[in-house]
N, C-alpha and C positions, 0 to 999 in steps of 0.2 A: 731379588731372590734372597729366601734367607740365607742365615750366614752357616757356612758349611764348619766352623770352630767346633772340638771336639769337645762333649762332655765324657767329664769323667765320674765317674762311679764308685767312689768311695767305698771298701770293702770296711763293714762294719766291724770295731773293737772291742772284743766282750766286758764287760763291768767287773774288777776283780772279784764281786761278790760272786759270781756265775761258777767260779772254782773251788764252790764249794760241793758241786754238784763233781763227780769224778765217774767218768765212763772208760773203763777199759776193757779192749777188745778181747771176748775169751767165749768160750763155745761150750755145751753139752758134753760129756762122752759120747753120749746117745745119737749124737749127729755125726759122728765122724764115719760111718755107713752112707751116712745120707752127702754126706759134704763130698765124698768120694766121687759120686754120681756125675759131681759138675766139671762140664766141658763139653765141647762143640760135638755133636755125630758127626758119626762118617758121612761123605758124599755117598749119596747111592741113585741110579736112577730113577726116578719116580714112577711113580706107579698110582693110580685111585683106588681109594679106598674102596671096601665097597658099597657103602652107601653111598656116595657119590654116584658108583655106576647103577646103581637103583633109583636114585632120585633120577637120573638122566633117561634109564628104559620110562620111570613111570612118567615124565612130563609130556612123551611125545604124543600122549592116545587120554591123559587126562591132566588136573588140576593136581600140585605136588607144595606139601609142607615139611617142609627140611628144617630140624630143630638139631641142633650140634653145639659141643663149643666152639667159644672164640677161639679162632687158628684151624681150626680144625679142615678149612677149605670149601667151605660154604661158597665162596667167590669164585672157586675154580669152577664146581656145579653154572655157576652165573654164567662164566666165560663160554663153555662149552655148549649149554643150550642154547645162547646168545650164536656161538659159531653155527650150531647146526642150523637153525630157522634160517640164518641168511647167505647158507652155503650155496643153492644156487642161483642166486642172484646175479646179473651179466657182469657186473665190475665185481666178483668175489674178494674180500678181502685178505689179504695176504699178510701172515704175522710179522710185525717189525721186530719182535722184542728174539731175546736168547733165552727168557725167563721159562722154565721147565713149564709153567703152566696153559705155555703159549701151543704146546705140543699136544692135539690132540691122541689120544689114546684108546678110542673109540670109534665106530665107524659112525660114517655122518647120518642123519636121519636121511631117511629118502620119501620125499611128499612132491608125488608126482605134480600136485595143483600151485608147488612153488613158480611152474612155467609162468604163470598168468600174469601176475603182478608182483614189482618190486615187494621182498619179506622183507617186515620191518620187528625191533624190538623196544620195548618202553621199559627202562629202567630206571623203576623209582625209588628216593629212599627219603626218609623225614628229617636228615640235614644237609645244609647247604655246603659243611664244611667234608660230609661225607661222597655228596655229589661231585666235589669238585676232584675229590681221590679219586673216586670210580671212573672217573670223566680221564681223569692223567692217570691210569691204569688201561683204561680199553684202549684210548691213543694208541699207545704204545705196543695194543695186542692187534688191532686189528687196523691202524694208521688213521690219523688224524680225519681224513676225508671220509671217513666211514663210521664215525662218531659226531654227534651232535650234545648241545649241552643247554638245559632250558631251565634256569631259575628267576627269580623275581627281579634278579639285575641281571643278569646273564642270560643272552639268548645267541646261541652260537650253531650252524650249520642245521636249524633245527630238523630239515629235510632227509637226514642223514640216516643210514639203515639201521641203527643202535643210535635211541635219542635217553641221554640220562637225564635225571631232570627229577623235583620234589616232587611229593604228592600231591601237593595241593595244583601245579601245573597240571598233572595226570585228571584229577577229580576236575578240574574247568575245561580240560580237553572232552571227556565227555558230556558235562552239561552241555556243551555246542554242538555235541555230534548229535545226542538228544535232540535238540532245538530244531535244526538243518533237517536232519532225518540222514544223516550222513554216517555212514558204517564208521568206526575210527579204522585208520590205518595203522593197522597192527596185528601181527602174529603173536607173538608171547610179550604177555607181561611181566618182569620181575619184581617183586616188592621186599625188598633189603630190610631190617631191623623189626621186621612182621609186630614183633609183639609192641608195637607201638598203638596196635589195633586196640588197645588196653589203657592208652595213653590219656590223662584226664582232658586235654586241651585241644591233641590232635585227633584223637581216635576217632573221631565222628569224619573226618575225611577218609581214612582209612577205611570204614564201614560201609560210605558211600561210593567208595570205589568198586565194591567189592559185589553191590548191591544194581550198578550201573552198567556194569563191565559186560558187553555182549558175549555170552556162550561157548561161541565161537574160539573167542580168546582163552587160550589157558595161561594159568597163573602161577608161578613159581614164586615160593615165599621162603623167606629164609630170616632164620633168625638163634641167636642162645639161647633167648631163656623167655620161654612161656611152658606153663605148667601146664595146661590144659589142652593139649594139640588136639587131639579127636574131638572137641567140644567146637574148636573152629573147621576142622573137617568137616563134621556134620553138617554144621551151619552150613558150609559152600556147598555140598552135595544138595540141601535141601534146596537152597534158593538157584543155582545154576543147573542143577537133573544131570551131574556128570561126575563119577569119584574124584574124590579128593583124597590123595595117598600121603600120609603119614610116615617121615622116613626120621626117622632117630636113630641118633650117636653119642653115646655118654662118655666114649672116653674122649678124654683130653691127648690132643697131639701130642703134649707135653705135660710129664706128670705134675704136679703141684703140690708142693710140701709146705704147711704154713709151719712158723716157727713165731716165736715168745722173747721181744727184746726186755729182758729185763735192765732195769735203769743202772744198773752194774757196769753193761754192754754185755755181759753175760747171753748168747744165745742158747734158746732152751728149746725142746718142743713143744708146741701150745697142746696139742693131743695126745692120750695115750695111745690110740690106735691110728695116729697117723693118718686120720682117714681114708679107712678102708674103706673102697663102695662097696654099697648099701648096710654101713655099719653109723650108729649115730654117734655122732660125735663127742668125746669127752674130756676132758681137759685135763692135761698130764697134771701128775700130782704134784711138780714144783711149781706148776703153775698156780695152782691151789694153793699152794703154800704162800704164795705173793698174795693172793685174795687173802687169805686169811691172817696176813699179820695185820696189825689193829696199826702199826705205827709202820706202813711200805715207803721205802724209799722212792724218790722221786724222780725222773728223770728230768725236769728241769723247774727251774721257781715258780709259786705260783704267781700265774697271769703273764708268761713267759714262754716263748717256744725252747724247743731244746738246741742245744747246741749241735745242728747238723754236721757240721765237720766231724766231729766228736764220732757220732752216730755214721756217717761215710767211711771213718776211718775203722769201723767195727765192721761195717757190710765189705769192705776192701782187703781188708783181712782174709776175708772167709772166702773171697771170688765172687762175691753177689753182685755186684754191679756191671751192668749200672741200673739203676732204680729210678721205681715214679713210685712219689710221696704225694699219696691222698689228704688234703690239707683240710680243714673249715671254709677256709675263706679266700677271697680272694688278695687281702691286705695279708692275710699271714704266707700264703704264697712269696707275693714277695719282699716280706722279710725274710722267708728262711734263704733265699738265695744270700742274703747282705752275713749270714751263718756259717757259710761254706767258705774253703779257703782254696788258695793254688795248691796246695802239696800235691795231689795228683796229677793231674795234668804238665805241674811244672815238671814233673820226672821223668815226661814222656816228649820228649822234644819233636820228635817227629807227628807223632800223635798233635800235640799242640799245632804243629805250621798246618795242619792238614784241617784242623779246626778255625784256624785264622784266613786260610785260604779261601776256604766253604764258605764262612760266615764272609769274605769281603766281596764275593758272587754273589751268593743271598739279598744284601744289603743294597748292592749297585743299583736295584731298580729304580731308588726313588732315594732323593738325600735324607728324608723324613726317616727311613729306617736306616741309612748308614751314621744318624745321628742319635739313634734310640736309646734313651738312658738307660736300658739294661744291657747293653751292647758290651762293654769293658766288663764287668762283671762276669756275663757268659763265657768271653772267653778268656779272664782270667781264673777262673774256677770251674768250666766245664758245666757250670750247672744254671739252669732255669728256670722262669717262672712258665705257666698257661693256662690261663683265664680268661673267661669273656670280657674283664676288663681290660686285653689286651686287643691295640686294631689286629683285623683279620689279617693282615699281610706279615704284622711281626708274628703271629701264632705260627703259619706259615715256614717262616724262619726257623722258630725253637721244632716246631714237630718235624722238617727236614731232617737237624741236626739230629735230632732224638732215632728217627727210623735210618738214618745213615752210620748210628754207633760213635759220632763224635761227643755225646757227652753220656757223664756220670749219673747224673740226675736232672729229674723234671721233677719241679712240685706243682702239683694240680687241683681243684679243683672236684671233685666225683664227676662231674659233668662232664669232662675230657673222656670217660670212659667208656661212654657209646660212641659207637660209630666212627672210632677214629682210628686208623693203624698206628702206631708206634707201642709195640709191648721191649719189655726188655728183663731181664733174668728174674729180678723183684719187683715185688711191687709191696710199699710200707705206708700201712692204714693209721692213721693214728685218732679216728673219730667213729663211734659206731652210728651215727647218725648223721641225717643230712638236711640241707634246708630245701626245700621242696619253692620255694618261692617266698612261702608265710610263713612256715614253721621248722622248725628242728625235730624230723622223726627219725625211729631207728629204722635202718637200711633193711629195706628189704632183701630177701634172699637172693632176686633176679638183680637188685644192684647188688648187691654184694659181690654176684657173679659176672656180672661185668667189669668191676675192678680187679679181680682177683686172675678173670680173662688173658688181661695184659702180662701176666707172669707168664715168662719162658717163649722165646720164640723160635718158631718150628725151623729147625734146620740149621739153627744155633744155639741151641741148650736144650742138653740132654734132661733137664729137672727144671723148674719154676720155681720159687718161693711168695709165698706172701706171708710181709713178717708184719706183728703187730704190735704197737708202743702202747703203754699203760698210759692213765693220765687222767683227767678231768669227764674227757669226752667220750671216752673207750671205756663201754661196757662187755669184757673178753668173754660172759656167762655168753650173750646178746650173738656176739660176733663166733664164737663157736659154732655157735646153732647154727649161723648163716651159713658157715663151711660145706654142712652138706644135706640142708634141704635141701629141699627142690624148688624149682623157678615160680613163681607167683601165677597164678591162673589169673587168664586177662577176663576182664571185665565189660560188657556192651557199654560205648559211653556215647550213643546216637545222643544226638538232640537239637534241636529247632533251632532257623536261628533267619532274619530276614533274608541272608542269601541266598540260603537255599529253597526258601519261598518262591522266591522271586524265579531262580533257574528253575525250578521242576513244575512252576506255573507257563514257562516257554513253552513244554511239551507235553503238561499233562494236566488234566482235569483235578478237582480237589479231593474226587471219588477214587481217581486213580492214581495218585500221590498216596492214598489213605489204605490204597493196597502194596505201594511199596514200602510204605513204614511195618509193614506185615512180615516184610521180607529180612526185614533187621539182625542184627544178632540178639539185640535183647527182647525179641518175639521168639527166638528159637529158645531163650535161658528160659522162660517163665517157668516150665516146669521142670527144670535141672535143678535137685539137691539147695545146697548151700546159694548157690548164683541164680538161681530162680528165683527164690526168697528177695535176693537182690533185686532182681529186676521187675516184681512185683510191686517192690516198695517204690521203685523210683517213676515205671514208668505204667503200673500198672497190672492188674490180673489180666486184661486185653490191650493191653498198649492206650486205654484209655486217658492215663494222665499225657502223652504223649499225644495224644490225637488232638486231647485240648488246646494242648500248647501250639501243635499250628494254626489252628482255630482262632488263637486271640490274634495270632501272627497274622493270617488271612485278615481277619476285622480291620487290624489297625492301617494295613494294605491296605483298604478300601477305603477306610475314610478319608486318607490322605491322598487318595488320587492316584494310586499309584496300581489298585488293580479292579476290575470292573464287581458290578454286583454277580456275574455268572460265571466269575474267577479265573477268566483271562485278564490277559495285563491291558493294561492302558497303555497309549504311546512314551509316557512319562517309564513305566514297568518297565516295559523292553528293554527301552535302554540303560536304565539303574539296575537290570538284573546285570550287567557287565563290569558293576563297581564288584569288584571281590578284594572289598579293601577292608580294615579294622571296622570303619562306623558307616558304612554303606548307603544307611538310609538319612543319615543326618548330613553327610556329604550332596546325597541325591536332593535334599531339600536345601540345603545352598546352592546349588547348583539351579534349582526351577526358578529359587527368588533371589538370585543375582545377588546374593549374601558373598561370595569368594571375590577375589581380584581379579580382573580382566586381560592385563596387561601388563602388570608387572612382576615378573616370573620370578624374581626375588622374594617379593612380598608375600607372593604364591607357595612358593615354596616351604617359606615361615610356618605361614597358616595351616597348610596340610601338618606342616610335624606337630602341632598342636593334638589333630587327630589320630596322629601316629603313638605318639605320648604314652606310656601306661606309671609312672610316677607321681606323686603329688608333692606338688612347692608351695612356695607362701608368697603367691604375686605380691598381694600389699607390699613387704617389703622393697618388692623388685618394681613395683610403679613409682616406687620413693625417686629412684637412679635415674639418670640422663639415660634414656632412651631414644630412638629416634621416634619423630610425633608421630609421621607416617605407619611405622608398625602400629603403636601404641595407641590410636585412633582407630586404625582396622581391624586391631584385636578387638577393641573394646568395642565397636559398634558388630561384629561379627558375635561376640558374645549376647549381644544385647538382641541381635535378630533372631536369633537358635532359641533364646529364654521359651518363647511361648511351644514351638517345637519340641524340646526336648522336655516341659512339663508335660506336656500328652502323654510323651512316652513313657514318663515317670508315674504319672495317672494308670494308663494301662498295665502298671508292672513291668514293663521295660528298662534294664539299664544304658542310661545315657548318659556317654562320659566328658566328666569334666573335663576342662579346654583351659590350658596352665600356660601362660606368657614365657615362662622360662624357656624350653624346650622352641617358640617362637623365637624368640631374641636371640637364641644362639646359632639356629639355622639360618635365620637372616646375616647375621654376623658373616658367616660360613660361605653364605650366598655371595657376599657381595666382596669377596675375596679376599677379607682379612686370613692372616697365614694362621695354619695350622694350630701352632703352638699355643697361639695367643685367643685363639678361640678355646680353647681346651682350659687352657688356664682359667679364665674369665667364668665359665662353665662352673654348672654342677656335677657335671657327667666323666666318668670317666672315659677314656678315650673309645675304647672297646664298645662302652654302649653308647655313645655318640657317632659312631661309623654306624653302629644297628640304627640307630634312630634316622640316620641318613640314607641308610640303604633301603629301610623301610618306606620315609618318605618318599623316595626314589618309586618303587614298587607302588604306592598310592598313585604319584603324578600318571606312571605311566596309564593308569587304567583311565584318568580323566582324559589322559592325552588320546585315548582310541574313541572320543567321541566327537570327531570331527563331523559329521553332517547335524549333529544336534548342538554342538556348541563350537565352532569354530573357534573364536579369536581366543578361548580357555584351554582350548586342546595347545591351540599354539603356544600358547602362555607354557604350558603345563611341559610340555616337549626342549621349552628354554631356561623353564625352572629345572630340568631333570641336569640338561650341561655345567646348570652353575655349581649341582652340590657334587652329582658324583663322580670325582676329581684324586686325586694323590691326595694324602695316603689312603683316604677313606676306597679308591678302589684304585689297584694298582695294577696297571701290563706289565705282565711279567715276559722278561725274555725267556729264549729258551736256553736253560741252566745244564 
């Protein structure tokens, strides 16, 4: 067992040179109307809003797009048509929680044809970190046995009359039901963070959800920030023949006052109008007056974060806290925690034990997090990091402590800001841009609005702020603007891709696949304004670029054996339409020429995260190091089998991804139970994405492992490869807390 010895966490000592930089805490005149503001409302009964009870009349008789802010109780709407669809159900579920939203305030739907068969609800959202909130939310509304939970490693109660669960689960539950000829089982579907339909990577699952979805089923969407609601209205009205109601709400539950840290500590306002809605935005004139000094002070040295303490003790001052800090990066994350001191927290003694109490529950699941080197730090300073290069179980941890009020500050990431509850009084930007994966662009107005989101929560702050730090990264002309557009209109991002070939050849002809690509969203853009133009260019004046691309898709199907010349599948198709994994058809061709391991699930295991993979290393190097031969022969004859393979696919225009030893060596590692720590070290990976690279892998095995009657002894492999990886900390049982 490792050793349970505590690390400690050295709280970083700033460089005398750093005090040259002097921030003291002092404010506007102009805010002290605004500063007033802050403090808790009153308790009052609740009550729905009334868009609420408009989105709730209109879902029961049609299709319902609910666009709100964040807070605003979009989830309440959730809860509530979630209750009525499965109100007569024989075992009705009875609410556990005291939470006001558990309180119906409306009379139930009454759908005499609920007698027939058990009402079910599918609610899907496009994270896994969001599902598992939704998932420990309903629990608690409507009890554990009346909740199901369906992701790529998680499959729990799935029979359950509310199953939440990704989209991508939803989009493969109907390619089956397609296939079979089988109705899905389902009354309402909910689709959470909607304007994902717009998403560069996911949206084309979204699209096809929405393209698939029987009629019958109506659809609750819910989302902040898409610009173009009636343009997705339409769309569903045209392809389902049944209104699609448009229900909008601009204001804010909670007002939102941005303000201007000048490097002083000086607070200013960033606006002269405060933004007022539907007033554009303009920037107080001292703030102008920082733009336009030729020689601005700074708020900390270059190529240096600022002194967060400094900066906490100016937000502490005024009542802002506690705050999430939108950082670059994930390394500057956590330095600014090594920035922060005890002063606060140390003054609040009880506050503290009640932080140290939380955190030593939290921790107990697994020694891996009661050992976590940011452990002393968090609760000597109250404040954290949360990033994807954090494992899932410690993020888990910091977003408890964050939505429970036990600390000051989170520094984040932009990526923390979909989809994830913990808002808190501030929120402080200090980058007008973000990295998208390749690049550094300026934040869109719909992110914008999602950071900005998390300011102020409902029912504890009567005002929000989001303050903003000058600097390198922050362009405040840029970030004004974002204040108060509007949300980014989503974009059709259909497109081709072997798996979906494969599923919509189970149950349709090529002629009639070529009438569901008709049904698209970017068939309906073509002659929309602005997004027509788009969708002309990408996919065509008739969807004819689009049509081609399944075309070559279909060809290269064929030659490979995998679908007939009259575009049914082959025995090979059928069952590689069921891989719905990253590289599908390059797996599907390991798998016919006995290219993968047979029998050792270790080995097995390796090899998939190789396909799991999205990084590039420099094997040379790494074939240099003591290896074991075993992998290092499988890899390398496994590479050597794929060559002729994946040049086809590179011939036809197809990307086919490189197969990197690294990401093998460390799974193997992993597999064959070297501990944790020592795997991580040894690694290129931060922890964070080496749990994803595991849980991903995990997510491939299983799909090999459901091919028992066409590959046995690999299924079985595949089933004992999934127990060796996914294990503590990479997936942790949690008690119940």
């Amino acid at each position: 067992m490792p050793s349970m010895k505590k690390r400690y966490y050295k709280i970083r000592k700033q460089p005398d040179n750093d005090k040259k930089i002097l921030i003291k805490p002092d404010a506007d005149i102009e805010l002290n109307s605004v500063f007033s503001r802050i403090g808790v409302p009153e308790k009052r009964t609740f009550s729905p809003d009334a868009f609420q009870l408009k989105a709730l009349d209109a879902i029961q008789h049609s299709d319902c797009l609910v666009t709100a802010p964040t807070g605003a109780g979009k989830t309440w709407i959730a809860e509530r048509a979630a209750e009525a669809i499965i109100a007569s159900n024989p075992t009705h579920p009875i609410s556990e929680s005291t939470n006001e939203s558990a309180e119906p305030n409306y009379p139930l739907y009454d759908h005499p044809d609920h007698k027939s068969h058990k009402k079910k609800v599918w609610y899907a959202t496009p994270l896994k970190a969001l599902t598992n909130s939704i998932y420990a939310q309903f629990s608690k509304i409507f009890g554990k046995k009346n909740v199901g939970i369906l992701t790529g490693d998680t499959k729990e109660n799935a029979d359950a009359a509310i199953v939440i669960g990704t989209t991508e689960i939803l989009r493969n539950q109907l390619y089956d039901a397609m296939h079979t000829g089988e109705d899905l089982n389902c009354d309402l579907v909910i689709l959470d963070e909607a304007h994902y339909l717009g998403d560069e990577e996911r949206g084309v699952v979204w699209e096809e959800i929405f393209i698939y979805l029987p009629v019958r089923i109506p659809v609750l969407m819910l989302s902040a920030t898409i610009g173009n609601p009636d343009h997705i209205a339409g769309w569903l009205e045209t392809i389902r023949g049944k209104k699609c109601h448009v229900i909008q709400e601009h204001r804010r539950p909670v007002p939102l006052y941005p303000l201007f840290f000048h490097p002083s500590g000086t607070l200013q306002p960033l606006l002269k109008n405060a933004h007022q809605p539907g007033k554009k935005a303009l920037l107080h004139k001292k703030t102008l007056e920082f733009l336009k000094d030729p020689n601005p002070p700074e708020i900390s040295l270059p190529g240096r974060l600022p002194r967060f303490s400094d900066i906490m003790r100016v937000l502490k001052k005024f009542d802002l806290l506690p705050a999430i800090f939108f950082l670059k990066s994930r390394s500057d994350c956590d330095g600014a925690i090594r920035l922060c001191n005890t002063e606060f927290i140390s003054a609040q003694p009880e506050r503290k034990a009640a932080l140290l109490k939380r955190m030593e529950e939290l921790v107990s699941v697994t020694p891996h997090l009661a050992r976590h080197a940011q452990r002393e730090q968090v609760e000597q300073t109250a404040a954290a990091a949360h990033h994807s290069g954090h494992l899932p179980a410690w993020k888990v941890v910091v977003e408890t402590l964050m939505s429970e009020g036990l600390l000051d500050a989170m520094f984040a990431t932009s990526t923390v800001a979909a989809g994830v509850n913990f808002p808190a009084r501030s929120v402080v930007i200090l980058n007008s841009d973000r990295f998208n994966g390749t690049d550094f662009l300026p934040l869109t107005a719909s992110e914008f609005q999602q950071m900005t989101g998390r300011a102020g929560r409902r029912g504890m702050d009567n005002i929000g702020f989001a303050i903003l730090l000058p600097g390198k990264f922050m362009d405040l002309n840029h970030a004004a603007r974002m204040v108060s557009s509007p949300p980014v209109d989503v974009q059709s991002q259909i497109r081709i891709d072997f798996s979906m070939v494969l599923n919509l050849l189970l149950s349709h002809s090529p002629e009639k696949i070529r009438e569901l690509l008709k049904k698209s969203f970017a068939s309906y853009m073509l002659n929309r304004g602005k997004q027509g133009k788009y969708a002309r260019k990408v996919y065509g004046h008739e969807l004819e670029h689009l049509w081609e691309d399944f075309l070559a898709h279909l060809d290269f199907l064929q030659e490979e054996g995998f679908v007939n010349e009259d575009g049914t599948l082959t025995d090979d198709g059928i069952w590689a339409s069921k891989l719905r994994i990253d590289a599908p058809l390059m797996v599907a061709h390991c798998l016919k020429t006995g290219l993968l391991p047979q029998n050792d699930p270790a080995l097995l295991a390796a090899i998939m995260a190789s396909f799991v993979n999205e990084k590039e290393f420099d094997d040379e190097s790494l074939l240099k190091q003591v290896l074991p031969k075993l992998l290092t022969r499988e890899f390398l004859d496994l590479r050597k089998g794929l060559r002729p393979f994946a040049g086809r696919m590179i011939l036809k225009g197809f990307d086919a991804p490189n197969l990197y030893l690294q990401p093998a060596a460390t799974v193997f590692s992993w597999a064959q139970n070297e501990p944790w720590e020592d795997v991580v070290k040894r690694s290129v990976f931060a922890e964070g994405d080496l749990a994803r690279l595991i849980l991903r892998t995990g997510e491939n095995l299983r799909q090999i492992a459901g091919l028992t009657f066409q590959f046995p002894d690999i299924a079985k492999t595949s089933e004992d490869a999934i127990a060796l990886i996914l294990k503590e900390p990479v997936v942790t049982f949690y008690k119940e807390q």
